[in-house]
MILORO-184105 format. One record per residue: residue number from 0; residue in three letters; x, y, z of N, C-alpha, C, O in turn. Coordinates in steps of 0.2 Angstrom, whole numbers, plus 5000, padded with zeros to 4 digits. Atoms other than C-alpha are relative to their C-alpha. Layout:
N
- NUM;ala;X;Y;Z;X;Y;Z;X;Y;Z;X;Y;Z
...
This chain:
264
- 0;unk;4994;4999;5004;5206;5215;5220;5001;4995;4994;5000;4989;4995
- 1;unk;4998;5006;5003;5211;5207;5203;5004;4996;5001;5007;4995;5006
- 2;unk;4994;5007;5001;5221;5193;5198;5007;5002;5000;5012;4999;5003
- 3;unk;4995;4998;5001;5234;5206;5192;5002;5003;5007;5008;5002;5009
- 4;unk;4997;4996;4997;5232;5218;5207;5001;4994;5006;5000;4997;5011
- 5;unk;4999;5007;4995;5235;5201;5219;5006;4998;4998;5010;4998;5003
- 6;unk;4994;5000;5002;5251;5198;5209;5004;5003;5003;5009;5001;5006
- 7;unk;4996;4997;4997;5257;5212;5213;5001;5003;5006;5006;5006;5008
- 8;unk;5001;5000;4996;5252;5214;5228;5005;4994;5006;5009;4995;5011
- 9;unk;4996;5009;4997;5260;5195;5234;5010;5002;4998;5014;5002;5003
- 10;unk;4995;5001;5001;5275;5198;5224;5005;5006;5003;5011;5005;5005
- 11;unk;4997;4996;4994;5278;5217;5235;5002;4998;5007;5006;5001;5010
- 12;unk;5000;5001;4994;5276;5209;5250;5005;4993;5001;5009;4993;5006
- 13;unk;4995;5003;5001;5288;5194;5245;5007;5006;5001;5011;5006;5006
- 14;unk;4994;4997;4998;5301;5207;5242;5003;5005;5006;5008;5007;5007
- 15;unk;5001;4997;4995;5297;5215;5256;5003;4997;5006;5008;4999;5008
- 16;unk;4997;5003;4996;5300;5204;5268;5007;4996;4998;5010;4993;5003
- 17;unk;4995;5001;5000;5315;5198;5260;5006;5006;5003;5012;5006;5005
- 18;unk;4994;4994;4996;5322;5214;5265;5001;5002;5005;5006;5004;5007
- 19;unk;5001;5000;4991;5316;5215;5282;5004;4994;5002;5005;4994;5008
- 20;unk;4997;5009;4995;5325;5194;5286;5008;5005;4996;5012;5003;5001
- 21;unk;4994;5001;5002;5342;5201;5276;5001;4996;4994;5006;4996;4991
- 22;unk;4999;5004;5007;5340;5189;5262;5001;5005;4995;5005;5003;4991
- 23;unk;4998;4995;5006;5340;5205;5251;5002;5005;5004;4998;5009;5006
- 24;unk;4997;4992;4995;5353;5216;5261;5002;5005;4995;5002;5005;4989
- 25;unk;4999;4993;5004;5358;5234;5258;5005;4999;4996;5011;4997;4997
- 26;unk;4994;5000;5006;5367;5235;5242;5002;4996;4995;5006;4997;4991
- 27;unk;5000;5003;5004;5363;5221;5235;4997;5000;4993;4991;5000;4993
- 28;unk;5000;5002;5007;5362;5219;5215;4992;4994;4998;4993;4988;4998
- 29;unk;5003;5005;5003;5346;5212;5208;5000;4999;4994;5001;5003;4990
- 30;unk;4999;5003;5007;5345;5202;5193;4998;5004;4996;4996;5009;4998
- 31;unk;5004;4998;5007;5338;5206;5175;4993;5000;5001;4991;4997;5007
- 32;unk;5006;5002;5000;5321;5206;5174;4995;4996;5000;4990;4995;5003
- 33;unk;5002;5006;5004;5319;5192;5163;5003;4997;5008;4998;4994;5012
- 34;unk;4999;5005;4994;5330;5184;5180;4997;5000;5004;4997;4995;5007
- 35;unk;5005;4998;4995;5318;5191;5193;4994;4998;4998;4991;4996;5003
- 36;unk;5008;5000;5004;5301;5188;5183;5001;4992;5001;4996;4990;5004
- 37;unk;5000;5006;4999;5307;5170;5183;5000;4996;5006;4997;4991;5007
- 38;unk;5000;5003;4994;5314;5168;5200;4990;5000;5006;4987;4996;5009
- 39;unk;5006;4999;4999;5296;5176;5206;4995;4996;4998;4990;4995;5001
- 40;unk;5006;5001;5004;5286;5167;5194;4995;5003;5000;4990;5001;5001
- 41;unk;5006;4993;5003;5277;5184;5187;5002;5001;4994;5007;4999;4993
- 42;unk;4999;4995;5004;5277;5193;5172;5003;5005;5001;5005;5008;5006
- 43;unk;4995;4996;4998;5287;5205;5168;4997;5007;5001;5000;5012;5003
- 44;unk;5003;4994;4998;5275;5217;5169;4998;5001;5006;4996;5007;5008
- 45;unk;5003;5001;4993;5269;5213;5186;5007;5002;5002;5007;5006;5007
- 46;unk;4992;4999;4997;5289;5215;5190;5000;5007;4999;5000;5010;5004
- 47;unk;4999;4991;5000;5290;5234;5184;4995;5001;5004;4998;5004;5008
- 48;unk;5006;4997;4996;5273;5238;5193;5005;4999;5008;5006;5004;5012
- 49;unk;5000;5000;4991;5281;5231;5210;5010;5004;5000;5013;5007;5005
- 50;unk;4994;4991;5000;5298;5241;5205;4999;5004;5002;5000;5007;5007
- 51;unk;5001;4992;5000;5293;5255;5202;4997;5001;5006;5000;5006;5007
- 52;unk;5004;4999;4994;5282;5256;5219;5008;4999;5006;5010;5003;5011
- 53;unk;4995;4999;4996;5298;5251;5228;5006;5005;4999;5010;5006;5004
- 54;unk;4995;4993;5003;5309;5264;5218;4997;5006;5003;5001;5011;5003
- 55;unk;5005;4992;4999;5296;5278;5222;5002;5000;5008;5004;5005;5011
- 56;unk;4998;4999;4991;5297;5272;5243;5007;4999;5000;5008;4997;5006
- 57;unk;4995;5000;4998;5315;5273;5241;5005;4995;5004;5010;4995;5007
- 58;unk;4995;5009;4997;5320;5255;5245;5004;4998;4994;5008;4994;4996
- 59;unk;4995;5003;5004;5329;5251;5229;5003;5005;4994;4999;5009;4991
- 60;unk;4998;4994;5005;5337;5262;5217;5003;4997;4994;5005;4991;4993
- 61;unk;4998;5002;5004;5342;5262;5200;5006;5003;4996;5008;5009;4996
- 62;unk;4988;4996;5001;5363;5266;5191;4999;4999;4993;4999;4993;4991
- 63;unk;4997;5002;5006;5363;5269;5175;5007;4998;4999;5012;4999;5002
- 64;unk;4994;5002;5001;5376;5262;5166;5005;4991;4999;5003;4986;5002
- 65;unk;4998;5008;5002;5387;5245;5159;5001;4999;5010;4999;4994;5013
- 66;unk;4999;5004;4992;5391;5243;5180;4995;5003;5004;4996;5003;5010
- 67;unk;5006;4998;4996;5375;5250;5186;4993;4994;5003;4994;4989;5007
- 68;unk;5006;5003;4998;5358;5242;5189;4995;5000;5005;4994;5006;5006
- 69;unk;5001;4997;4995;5348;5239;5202;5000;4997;5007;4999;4992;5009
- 70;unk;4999;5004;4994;5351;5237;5219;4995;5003;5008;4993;5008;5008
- 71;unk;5004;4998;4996;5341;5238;5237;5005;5004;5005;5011;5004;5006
- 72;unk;4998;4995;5002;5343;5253;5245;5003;4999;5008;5002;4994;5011
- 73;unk;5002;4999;4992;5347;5257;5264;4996;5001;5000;4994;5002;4995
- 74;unk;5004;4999;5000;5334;5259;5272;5002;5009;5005;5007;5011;5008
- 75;unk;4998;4993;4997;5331;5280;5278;5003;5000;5005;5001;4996;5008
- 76;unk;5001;4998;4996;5341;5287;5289;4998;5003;5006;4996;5009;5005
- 77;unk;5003;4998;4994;5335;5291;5308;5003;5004;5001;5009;5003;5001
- 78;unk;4997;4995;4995;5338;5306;5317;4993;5002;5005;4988;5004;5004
- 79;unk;5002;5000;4993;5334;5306;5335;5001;5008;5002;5006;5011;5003
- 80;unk;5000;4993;4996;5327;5324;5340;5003;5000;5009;5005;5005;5012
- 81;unk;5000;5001;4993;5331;5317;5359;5009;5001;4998;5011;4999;5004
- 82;unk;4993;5003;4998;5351;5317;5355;5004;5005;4995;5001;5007;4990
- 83;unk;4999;4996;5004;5362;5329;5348;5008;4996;4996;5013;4995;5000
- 84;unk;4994;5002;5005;5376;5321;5335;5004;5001;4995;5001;5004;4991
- 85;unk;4999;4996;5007;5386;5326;5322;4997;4994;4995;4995;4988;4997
- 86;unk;5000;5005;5004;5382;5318;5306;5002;4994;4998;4999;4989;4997
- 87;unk;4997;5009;4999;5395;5304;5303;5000;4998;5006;5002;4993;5006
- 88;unk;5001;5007;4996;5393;5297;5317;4994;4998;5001;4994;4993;5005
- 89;unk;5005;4999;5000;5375;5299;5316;4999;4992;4994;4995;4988;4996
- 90;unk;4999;5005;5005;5378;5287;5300;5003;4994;4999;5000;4989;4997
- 91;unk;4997;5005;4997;5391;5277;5306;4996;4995;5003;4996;4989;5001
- 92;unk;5004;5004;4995;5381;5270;5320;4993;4995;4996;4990;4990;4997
- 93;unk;5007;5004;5004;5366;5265;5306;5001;4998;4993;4997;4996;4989
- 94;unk;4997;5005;5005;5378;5257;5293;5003;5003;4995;5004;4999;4990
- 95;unk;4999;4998;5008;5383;5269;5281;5007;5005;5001;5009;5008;5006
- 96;unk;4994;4998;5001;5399;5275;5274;4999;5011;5000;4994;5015;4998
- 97;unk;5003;4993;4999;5398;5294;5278;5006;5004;4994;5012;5002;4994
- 98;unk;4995;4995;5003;5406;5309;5265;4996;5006;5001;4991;5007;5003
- 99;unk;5001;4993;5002;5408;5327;5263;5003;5005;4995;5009;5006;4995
- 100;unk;4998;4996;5004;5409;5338;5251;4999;5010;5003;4994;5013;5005
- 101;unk;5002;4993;4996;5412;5358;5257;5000;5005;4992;5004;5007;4988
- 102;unk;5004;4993;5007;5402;5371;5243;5006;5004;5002;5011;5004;4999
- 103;unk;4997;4990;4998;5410;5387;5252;5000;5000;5005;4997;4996;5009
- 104;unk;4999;4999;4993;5415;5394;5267;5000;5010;4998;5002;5013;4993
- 105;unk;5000;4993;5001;5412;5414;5271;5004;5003;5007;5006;5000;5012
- 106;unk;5001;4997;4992;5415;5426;5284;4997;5009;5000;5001;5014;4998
- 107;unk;5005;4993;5000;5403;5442;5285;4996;5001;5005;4997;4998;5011
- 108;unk;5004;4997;4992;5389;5450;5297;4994;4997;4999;4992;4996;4993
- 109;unk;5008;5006;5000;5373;5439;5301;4998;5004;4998;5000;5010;4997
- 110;unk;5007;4997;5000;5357;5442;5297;4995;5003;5007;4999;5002;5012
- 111;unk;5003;5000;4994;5345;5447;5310;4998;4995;5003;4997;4997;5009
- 112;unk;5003;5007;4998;5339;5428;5313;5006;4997;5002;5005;4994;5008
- 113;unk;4994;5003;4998;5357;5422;5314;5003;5003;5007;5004;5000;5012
- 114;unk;4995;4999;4994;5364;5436;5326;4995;4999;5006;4998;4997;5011
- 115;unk;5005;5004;4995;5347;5433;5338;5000;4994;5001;4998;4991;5007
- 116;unk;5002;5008;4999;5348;5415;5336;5007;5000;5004;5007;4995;5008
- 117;unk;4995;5001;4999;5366;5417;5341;5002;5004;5008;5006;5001;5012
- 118;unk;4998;4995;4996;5367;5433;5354;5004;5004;4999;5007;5005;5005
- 119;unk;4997;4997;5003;5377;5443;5345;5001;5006;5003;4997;5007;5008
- 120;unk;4998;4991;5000;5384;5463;5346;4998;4999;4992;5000;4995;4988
- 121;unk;5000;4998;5006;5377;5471;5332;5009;5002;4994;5008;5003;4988
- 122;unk;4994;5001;5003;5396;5472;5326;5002;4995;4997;5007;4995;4993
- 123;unk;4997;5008;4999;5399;5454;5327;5002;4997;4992;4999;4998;4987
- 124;unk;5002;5004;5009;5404;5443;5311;5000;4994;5002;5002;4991;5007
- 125;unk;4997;5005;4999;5403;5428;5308;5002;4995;4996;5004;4997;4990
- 126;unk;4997;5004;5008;5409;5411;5298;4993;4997;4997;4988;4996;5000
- 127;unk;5007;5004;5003;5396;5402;5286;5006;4995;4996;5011;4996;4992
- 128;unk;4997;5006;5000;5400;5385;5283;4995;4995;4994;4989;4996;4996
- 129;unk;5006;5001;5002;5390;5376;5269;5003;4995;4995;5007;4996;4990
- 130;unk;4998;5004;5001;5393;5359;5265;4994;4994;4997;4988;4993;5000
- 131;unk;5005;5008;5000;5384;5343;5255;5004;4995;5002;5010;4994;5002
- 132;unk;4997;5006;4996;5383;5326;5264;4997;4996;4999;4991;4996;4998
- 133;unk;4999;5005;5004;5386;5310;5257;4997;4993;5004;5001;4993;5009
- 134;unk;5001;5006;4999;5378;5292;5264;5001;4996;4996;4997;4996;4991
- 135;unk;4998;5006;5005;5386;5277;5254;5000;5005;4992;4997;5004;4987
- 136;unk;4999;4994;5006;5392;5292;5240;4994;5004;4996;4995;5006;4991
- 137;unk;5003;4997;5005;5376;5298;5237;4996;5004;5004;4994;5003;5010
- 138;unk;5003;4994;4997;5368;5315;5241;4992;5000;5007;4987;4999;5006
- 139;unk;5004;5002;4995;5359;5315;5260;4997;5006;4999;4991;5006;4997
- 140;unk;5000;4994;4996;5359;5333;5265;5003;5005;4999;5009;5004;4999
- 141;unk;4996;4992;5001;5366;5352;5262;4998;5004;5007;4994;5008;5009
- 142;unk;5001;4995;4993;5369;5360;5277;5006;5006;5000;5012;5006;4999
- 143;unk;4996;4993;4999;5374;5378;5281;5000;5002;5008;4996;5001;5012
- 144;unk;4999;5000;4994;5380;5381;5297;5004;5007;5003;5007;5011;4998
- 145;unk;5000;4992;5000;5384;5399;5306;5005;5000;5006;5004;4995;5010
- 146;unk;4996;5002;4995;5397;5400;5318;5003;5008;5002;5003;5011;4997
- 147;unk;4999;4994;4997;5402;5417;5329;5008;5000;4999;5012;4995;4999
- 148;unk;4993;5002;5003;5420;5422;5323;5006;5001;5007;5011;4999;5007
- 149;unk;4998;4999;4996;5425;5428;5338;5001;4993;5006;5006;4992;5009
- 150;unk;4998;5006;4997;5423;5412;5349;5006;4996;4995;5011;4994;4997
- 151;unk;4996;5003;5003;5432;5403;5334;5003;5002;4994;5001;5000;4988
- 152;unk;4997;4998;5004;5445;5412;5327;5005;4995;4996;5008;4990;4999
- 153;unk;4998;5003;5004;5454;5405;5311;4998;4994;4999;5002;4989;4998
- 154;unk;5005;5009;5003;5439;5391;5309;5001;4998;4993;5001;4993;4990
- 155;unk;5000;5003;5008;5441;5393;5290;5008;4997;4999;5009;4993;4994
- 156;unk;4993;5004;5002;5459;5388;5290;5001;4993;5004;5007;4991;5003
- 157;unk;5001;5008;4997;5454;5370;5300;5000;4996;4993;5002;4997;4988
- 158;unk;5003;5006;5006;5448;5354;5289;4995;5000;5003;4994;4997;5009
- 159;unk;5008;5002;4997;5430;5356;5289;4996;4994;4997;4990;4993;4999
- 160;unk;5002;5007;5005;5427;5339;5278;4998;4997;5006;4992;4994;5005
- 161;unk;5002;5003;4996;5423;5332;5294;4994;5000;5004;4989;5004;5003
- 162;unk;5004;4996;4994;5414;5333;5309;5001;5007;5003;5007;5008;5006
- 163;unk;5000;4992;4996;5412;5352;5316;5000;4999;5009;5002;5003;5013
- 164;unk;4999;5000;4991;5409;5346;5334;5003;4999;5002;5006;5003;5006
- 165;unk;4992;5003;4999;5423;5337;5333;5007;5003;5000;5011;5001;5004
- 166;unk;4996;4998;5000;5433;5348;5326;5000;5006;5009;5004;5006;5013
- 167;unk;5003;4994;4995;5425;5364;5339;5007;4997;5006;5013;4999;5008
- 168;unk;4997;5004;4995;5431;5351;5353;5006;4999;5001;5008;5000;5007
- 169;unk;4993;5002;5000;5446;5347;5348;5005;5007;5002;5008;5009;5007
- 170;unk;4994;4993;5001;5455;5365;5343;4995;5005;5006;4998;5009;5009
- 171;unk;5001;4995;4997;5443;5376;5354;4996;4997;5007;4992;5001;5009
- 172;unk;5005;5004;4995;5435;5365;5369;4995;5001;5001;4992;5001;5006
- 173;unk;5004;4999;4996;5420;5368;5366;4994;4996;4995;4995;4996;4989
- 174;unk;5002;5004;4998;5407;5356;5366;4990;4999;4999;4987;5001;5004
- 175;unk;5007;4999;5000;5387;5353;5361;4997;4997;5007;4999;4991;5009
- 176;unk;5004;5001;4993;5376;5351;5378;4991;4998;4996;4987;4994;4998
- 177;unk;5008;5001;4999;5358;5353;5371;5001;5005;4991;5005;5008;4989
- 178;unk;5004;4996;5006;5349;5361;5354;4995;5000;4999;4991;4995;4998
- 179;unk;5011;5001;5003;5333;5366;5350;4998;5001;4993;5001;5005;4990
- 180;unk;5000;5002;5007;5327;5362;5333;4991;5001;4997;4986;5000;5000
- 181;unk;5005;4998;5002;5313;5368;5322;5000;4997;4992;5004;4998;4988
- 182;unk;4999;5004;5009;5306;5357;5305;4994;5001;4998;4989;5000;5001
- 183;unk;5003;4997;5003;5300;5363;5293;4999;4995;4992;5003;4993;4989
- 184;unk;4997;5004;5008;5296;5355;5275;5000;5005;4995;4998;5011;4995
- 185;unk;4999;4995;5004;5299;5364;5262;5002;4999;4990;5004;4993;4989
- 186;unk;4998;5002;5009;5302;5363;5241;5009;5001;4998;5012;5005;5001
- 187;unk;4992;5001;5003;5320;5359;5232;5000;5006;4996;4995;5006;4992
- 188;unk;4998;4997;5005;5325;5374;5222;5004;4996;4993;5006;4990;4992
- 189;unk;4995;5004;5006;5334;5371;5206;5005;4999;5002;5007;4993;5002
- 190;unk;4993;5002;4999;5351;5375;5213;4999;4993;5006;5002;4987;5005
- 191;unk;4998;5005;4995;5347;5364;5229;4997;4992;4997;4998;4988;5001
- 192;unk;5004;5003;5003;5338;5351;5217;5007;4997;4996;5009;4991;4997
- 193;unk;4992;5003;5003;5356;5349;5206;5005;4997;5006;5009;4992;5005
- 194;unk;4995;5003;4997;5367;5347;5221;4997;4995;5002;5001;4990;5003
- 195;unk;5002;5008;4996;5355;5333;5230;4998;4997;4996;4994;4992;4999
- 196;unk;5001;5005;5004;5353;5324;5215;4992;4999;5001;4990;4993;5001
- 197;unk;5008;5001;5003;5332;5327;5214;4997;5004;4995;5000;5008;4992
- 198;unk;5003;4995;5006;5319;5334;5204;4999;5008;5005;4999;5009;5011
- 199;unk;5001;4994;4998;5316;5351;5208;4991;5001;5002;4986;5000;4998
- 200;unk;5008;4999;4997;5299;5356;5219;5001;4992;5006;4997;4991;5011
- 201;unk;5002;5007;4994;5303;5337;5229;5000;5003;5007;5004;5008;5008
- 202;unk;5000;4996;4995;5298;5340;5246;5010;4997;5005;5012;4991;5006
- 203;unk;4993;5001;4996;5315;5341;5258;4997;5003;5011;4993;5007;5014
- 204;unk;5001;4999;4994;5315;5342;5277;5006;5005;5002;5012;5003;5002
- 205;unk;4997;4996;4999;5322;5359;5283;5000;4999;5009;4995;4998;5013
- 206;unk;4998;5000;4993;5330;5358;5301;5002;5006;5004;5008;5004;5006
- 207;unk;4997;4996;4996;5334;5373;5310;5002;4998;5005;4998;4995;5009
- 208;unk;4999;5002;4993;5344;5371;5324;5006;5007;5005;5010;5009;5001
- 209;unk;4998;4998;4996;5351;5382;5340;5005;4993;5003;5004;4987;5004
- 210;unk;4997;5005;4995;5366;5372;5349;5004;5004;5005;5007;5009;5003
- 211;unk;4997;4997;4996;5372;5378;5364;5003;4995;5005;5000;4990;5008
- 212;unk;4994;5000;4995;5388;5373;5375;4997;4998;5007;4992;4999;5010
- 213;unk;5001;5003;4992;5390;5365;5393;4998;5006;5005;4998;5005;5011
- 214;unk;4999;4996;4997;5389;5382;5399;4993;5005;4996;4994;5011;4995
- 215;unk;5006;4998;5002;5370;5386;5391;5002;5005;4994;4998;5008;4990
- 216;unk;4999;4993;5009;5380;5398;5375;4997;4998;4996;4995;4992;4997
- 217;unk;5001;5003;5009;5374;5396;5358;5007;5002;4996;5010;5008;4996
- 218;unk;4994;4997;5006;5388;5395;5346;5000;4996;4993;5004;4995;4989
- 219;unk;5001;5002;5006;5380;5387;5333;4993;5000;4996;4989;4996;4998
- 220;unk;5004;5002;5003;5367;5391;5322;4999;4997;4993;5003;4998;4989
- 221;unk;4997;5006;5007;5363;5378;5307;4992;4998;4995;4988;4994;4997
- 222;unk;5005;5005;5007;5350;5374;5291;5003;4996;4998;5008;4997;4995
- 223;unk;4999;5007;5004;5352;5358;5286;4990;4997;4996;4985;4995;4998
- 224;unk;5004;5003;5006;5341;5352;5270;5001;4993;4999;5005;4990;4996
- 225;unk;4998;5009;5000;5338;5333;5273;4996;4997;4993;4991;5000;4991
- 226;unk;5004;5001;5007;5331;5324;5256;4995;4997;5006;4998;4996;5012
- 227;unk;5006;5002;4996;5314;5318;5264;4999;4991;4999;4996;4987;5003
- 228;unk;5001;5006;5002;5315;5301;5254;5005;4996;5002;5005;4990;4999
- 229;unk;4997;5003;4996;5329;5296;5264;5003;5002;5007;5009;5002;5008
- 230;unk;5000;4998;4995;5327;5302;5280;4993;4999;5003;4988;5000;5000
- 231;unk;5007;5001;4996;5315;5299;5294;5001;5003;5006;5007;5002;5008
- 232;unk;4998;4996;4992;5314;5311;5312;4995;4995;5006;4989;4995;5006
- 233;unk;5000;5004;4993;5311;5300;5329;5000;5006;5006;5004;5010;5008
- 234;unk;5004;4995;4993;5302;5310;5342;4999;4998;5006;4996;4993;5006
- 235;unk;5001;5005;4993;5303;5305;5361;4997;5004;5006;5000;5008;5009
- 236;unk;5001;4993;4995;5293;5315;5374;4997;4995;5007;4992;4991;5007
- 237;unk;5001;5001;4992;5292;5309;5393;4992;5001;5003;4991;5007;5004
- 238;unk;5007;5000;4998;5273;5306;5399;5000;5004;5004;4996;5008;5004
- 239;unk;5003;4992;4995;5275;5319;5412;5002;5005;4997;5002;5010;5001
- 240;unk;5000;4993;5002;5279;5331;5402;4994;5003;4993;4993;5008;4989
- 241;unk;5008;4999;5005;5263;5328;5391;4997;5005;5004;4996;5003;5010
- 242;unk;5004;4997;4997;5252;5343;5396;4991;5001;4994;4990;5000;4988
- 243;unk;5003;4999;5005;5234;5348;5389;5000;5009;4996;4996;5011;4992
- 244;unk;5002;4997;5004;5238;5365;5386;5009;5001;5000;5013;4998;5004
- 245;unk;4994;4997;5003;5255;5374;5379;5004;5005;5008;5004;5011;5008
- 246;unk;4996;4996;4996;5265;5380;5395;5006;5005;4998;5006;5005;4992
- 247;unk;4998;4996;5002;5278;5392;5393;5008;4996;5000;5013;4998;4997
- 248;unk;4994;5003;4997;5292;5381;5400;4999;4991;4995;5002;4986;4997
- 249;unk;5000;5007;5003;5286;5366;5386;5005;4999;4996;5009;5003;4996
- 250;unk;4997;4998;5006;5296;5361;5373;4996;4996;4995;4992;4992;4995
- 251;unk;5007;5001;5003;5288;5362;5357;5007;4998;4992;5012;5000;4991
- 252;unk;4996;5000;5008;5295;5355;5338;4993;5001;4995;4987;4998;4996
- 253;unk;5007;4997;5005;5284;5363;5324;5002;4996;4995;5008;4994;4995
- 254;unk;5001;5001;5005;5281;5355;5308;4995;5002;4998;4990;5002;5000
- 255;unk;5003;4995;5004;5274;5366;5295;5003;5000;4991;5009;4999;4990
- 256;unk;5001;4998;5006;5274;5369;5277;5004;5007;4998;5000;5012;4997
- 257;unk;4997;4993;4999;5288;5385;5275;5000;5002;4992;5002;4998;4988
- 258;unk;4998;4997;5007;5289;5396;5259;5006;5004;5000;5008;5006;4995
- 259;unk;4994;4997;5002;5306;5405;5264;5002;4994;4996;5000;4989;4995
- 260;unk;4996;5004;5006;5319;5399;5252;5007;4999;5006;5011;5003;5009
- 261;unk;4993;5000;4996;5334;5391;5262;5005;5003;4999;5009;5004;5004
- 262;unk;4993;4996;5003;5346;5401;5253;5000;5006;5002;5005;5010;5001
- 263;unk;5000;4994;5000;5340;5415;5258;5002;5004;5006;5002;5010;5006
């Protein structure tokens, strides 16, 4: 390794570890350049190389602007496949200020994927729910959520800004028990690329999810689009339930490369 790539290599793992002890916690503002290049004692070109590598892994970001700058980032988001949550509190529990914004809300006839994933009467309607979600005000997540209209009638006239479990719970008693979940990665559209504030084509984590009730129902089926550069998925699987072939009674999470378009 050069002299240079030794610099930069030293002065990464300096800030690195500064952020792992709390010395540089989330949210913190770092200096000028000129202040940082100093404090380091680097170059100020060796300081942009080890920026921009931290900017790209999503540990510091940067705001334009007279009160902008840059500051260190949270660290991604976890979502535990072992555990079914709503969102904010999903966030809460891991430090962040949680928001929602509600796109749209509908009420028409599934698709074929919806009214199977759900158990439907081919007459059935349902509501469609379709919301972006905010960690520390800035774009996590776009999720669409499918709800049977006949278990929950006058859902659209609720306050959906919040949690959906919660609400469910609250006004209709009812309750997630378990979901089964399928992740997929997938490309940003342009539309889904302007609401979650990235480039268009970034890859995102599509979750398909099944949630069913203390009485084995489904009453919820749900796309959610996680940005990938702030989110990580946590897998837990029980040693006796490792087999060497594919049983019928296993449970299975796909990861795969999808070409459907979420919107569709």
């Amino acid at each position: 390794m050069t002299t240079a790539g030794s610099a930069v290599e030293a002065l990464r793992r300096t800030l690195l570890e500064e952020m792992d002890s709390g010395t540089l916690a989330a949210g913190t503002r770092l200096g000028s350049e000129r202040e940082l290049a100093t404090r380091y004692g680097v170059s100020r070109g060796t300081l942009r190389q080890v920026l921009a590598t931290l900017e790209s892994a999503g540990l510091i970001r940067r705001v334009p602007g007279r009160g902008g700058g840059t500051f260190v980032s949270h660290p991604k988001v976890e979502r535990d496949l072992a555990e079914v949550h709503s969102l904010p509190r999903l966030l809460a529990r891991q430090g962040y200020d949680a928001g929602t914004r509600v796109i749209s809300t509908l009420m028409t006839t599934p698709s074929d994927r919806v009214r199977t994933a759900l158990a439907l009467e081919e007459e059935s309607l349902i509501v469609t729910v379709t919301r972006l979600r905010l960690a520390d005000g800035r774009p996590m997540s776009l999720d669409q959520a499918f709800f049977p209209v006949d278990r929950f009638p006058g859902l659209l006239e609720k306050p959906l800004g919040g949690s959906l479990y919660e609400l469910l719970a609250r006004e209709y008693g009812v309750e997630p028990d378990d979901a089964e979940e399928v992740i997929e990665v997938v490309h940003a559209t342009d539309k889904e690329a302007a609401m979650l504030s990235i480039s268009v084509d970034a890859p995102l984590l599509l979750v398909r999810r099944v949630t069913r009730d203390t009485d084995g129902r489904p009453f919820e089926y749900s796309k959610d689009l996680f940005r990938s550069d702030r989110t990580k998925i946590r897998m837990r699987t029980p040693a006796r339930d490792i087999r060497r072939t594919t049983d019928d009674d296993s449970n299975v999470v796909e990861l795969w490369r999808g070409e459907e378009s979420w919107t569709g």
